[in-house]
matplotlib code that plots the C-alpha trace (Angstrom):
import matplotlib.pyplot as plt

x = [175.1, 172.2, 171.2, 172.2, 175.4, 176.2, 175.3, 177.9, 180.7, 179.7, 179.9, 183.7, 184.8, 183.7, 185.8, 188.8, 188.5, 188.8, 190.9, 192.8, 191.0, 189.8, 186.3, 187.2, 183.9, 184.1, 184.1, 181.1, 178.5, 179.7, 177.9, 174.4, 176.0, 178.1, 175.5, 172.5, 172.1, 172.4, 169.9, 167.6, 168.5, 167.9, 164.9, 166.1, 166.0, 168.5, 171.8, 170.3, 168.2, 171.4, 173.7, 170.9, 171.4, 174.9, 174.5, 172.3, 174.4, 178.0, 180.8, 178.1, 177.7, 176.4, 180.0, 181.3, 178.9, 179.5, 182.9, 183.3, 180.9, 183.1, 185.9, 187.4, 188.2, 189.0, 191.8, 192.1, 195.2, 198.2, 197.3, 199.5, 201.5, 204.8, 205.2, 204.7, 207.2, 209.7, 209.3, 210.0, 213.0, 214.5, 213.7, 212.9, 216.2, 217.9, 216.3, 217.0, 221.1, 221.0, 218.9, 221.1, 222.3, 219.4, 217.1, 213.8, 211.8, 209.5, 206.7, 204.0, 200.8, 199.0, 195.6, 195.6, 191.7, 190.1, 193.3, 193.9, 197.3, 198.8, 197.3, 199.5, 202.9, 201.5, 201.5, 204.4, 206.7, 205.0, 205.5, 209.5, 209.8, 213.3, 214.8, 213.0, 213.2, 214.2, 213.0, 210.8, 208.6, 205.9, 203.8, 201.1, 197.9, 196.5, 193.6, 191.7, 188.1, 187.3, 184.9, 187.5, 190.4, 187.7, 187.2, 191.0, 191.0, 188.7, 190.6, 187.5, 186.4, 183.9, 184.1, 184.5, 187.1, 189.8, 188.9, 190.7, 194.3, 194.8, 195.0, 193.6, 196.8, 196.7, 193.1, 193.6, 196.3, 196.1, 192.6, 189.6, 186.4, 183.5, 179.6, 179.6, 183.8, 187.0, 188.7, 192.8, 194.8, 195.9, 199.8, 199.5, 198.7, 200.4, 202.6, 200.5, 198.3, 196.0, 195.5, 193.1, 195.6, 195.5, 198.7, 198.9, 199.2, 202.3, 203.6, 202.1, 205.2, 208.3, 210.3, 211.4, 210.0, 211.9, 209.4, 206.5, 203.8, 201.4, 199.3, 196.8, 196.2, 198.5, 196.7, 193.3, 195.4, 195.8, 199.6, 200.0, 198.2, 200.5, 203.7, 202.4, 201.9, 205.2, 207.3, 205.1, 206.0, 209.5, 209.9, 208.3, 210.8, 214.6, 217.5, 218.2, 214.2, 211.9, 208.5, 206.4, 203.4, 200.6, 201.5, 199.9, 201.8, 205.0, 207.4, 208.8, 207.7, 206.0, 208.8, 212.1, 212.5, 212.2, 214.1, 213.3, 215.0, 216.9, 215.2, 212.6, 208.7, 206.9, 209.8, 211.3, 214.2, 214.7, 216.9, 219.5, 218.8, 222.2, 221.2, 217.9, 220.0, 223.0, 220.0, 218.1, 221.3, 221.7]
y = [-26.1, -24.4, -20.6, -18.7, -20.5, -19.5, -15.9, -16.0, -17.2, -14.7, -11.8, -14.0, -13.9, -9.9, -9.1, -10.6, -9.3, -5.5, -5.9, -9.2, -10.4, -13.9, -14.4, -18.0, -20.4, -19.8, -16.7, -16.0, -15.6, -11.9, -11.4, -11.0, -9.1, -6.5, -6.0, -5.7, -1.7, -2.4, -4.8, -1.6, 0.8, -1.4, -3.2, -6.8, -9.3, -12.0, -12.5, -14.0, -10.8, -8.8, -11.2, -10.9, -6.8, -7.1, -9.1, -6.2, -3.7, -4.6, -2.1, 0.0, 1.6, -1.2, -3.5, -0.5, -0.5, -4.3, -4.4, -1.4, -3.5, -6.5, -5.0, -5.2, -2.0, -2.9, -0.5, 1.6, 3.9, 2.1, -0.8, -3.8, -1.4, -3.3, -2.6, 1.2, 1.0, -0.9, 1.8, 4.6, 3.4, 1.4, 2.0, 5.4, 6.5, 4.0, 5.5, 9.0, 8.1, 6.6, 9.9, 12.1, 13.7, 14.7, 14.5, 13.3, 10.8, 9.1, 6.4, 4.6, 2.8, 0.4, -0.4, 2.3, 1.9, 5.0, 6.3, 5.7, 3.9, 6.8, 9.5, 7.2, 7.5, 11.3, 11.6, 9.5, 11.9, 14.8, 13.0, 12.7, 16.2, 18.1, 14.3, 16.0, 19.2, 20.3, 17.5, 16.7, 13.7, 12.4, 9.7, 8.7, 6.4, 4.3, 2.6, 0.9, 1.9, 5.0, 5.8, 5.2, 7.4, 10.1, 9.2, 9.1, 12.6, 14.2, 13.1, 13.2, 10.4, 9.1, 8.8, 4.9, 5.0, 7.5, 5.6, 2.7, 3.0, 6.6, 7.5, 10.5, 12.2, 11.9, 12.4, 16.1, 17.0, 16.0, 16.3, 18.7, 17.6, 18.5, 18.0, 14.4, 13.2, 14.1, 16.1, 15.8, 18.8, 20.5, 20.7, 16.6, 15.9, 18.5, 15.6, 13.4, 13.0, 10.2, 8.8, 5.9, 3.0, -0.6, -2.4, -4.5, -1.9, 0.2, 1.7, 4.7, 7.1, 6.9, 7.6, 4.9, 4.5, 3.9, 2.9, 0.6, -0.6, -3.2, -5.1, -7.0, -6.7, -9.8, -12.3, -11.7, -12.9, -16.1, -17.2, -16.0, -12.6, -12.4, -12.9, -10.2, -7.6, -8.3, -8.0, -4.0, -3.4, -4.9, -2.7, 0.6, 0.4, 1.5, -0.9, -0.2, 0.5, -1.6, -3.5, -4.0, -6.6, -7.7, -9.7, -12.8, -12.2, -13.5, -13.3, -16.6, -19.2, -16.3, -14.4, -14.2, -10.8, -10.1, -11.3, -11.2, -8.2, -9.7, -10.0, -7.8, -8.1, -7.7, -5.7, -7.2, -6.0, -6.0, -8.5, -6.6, -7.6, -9.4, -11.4, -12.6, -13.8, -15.6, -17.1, -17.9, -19.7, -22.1]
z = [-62.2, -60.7, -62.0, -59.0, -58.9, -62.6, -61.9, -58.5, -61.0, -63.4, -60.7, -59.2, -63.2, -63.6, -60.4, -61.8, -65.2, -63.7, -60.7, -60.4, -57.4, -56.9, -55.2, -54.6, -53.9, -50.4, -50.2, -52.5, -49.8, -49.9, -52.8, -51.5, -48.7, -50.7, -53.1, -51.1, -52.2, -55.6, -55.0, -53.5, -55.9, -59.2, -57.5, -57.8, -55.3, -56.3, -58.1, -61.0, -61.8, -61.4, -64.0, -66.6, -65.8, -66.1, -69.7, -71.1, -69.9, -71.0, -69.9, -68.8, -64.8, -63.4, -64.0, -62.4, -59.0, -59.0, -58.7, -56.3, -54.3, -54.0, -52.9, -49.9, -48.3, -44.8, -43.1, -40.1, -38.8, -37.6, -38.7, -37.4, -35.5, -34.4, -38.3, -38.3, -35.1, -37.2, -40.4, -37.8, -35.4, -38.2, -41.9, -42.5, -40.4, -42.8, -45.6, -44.7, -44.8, -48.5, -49.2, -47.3, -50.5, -52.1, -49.0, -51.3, -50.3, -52.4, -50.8, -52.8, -50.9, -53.1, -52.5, -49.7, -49.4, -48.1, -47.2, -43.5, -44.3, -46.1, -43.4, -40.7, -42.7, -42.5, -38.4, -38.0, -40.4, -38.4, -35.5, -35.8, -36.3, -37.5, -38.7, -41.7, -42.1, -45.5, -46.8, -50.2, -49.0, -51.2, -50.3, -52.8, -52.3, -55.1, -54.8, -57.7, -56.4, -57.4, -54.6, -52.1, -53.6, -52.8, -49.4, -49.4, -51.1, -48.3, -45.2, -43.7, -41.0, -38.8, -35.0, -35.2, -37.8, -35.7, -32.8, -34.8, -34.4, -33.2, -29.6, -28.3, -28.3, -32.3, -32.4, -31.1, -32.8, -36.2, -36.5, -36.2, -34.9, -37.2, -36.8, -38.7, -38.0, -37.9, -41.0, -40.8, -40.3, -43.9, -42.5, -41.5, -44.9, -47.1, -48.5, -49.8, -52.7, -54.0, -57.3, -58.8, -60.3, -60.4, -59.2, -62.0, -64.5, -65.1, -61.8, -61.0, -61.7, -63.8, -61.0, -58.9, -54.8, -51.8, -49.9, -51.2, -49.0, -50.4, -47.7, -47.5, -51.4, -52.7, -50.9, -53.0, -56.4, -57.8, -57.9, -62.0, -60.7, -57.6, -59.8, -62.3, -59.2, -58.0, -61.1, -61.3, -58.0, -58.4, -61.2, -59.2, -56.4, -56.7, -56.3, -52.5, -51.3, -49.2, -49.8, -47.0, -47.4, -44.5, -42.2, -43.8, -47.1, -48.1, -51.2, -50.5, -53.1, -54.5, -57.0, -57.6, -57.8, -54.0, -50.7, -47.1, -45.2, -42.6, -38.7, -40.1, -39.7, -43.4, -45.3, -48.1, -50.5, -54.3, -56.1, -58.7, -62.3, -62.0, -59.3, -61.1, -64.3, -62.2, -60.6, -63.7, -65.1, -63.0]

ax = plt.figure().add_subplot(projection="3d")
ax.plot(x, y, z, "-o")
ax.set_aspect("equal")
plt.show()
């Protein structure tokens, strides 16, 4: 194995140690990309300068810069919308007759990125108007880079990024115009908060979700990973909630502890423990 390709599995195995994800072999010509700034700021000009870094700086800031780095933060607002249409004419009313009674809703995003996901659900419960009134909704985004929770945190964006997914309409309302972006309304976002956490660590709050988006994350795990996320999120969401994945993610031949939600696009439902051990048995 040549030297640069040793220090490209080294960077693939330090990526997977902290987050889960796999940078599979054909995907590791992202490395000189992602890291080109580290590159600048440590003046190095090649991976295997970086890896020798890395080995004299175990645990240190420099894993940390790495791996933030490598991951993939792609989002923008809405995004596969036929899904966002299908969470407000069909699941959220659902959701908001099993909650009747104590008229709480609780919604988690995993790897929510720099937030644009969670800032949707936002304009679409502002959007529907007095279906909630009087309502306790709490819709928290986890993301395991750091420096993306804090983009999250600001709700703070550039031209190009509202542009993606918002129309004009949205723009204006839920958004002020600043000298460098767009900063979301305080009253848009008043319901939801942002934390760092890593979906395959204990769920994020002792109290189960009904709502539990997770998309486009899954896909970046090898199958043992993916089977470990989904028993965390299985266990995060309550009995009669949803999971939503991408659209390129699927629970079947995946896990056991999920089925597909009938004629729905990307939503999934929770299998009772019962179920799991009739299943098991047999």
């Amino acid at each position: 194995m040549e030297l640069s390709n040793a220090s490209e599995l080294i960077i693939a195995d330090l990526l997977a140690e902290k987050t889960g994800q796999q940078l599979s072999e054909s995907r590791r010509w992202r490395i000189g990309t992602s890291l080109a700034g580290i590159f600048r700021e440590r003046g190095i000009s090649n991976v295997d300068q970086l890896a020798c870094l890395l080995a004299l700086e175990k645990e240190g800031q420099l894993e940390q810069e790495v791996v933030e780095a490598l991951l993939n933060n792609e989002t923008y607002f809405f995004r596969d919308k036929p899904t966002f249409d299908q969470l407000a004419t069909d699941i959220l009313p659902l959701l908001a007759e099993k909650r009747a009674d104590k008229r709480r809703l609780q919604i988690w995003c995993a790897g929510c990125s720099t937030g644009q996901e969670v800032h949707s659900l936002a304009i679409m419960f502002s959007e529907m108007g007095e279906m909630w009134n009087g309502w306790s909704i709490d819709i928290l985004g986890t993301d395991i880079s750091h420096k993306a929770i804090s983009a999250a945190r600001s709700g703070h964006y550039s031209q190009f990024e509202v542009q993606r997914g918002l129309t004009v309409a949205q723009m204006l309302e839920h958004f002020d115009e600043t000298t460098n972006g767009w900063q979301i309304h305080s009253d848009t976002r008043h319901f939801v908060r942002f934390q760092q956490h890593n979906v395959l660590g204990d769920p994020p709050s002792r109290s189960q979700f009904d709502l539990v988006l997770c998309r486009n994350v899954l896909l970046y795990f090898d199958p043992e990973t993916r089977k470990r996320a989904f028993r965390r999120l299985w266990s995060a969401l309550a009995p009669d909630g949803f999971l939503m994945l991408g659209a390129g993610e699927t629970v079947v031949g995946q896990t056991g502890q999920f089925k597909p939600s009938a004629a729905r696009m990307s939503l999934y439902e929770p299998i009772g423990q019962h179920q799991l051990a009739e299943a098991t048995s047999r």
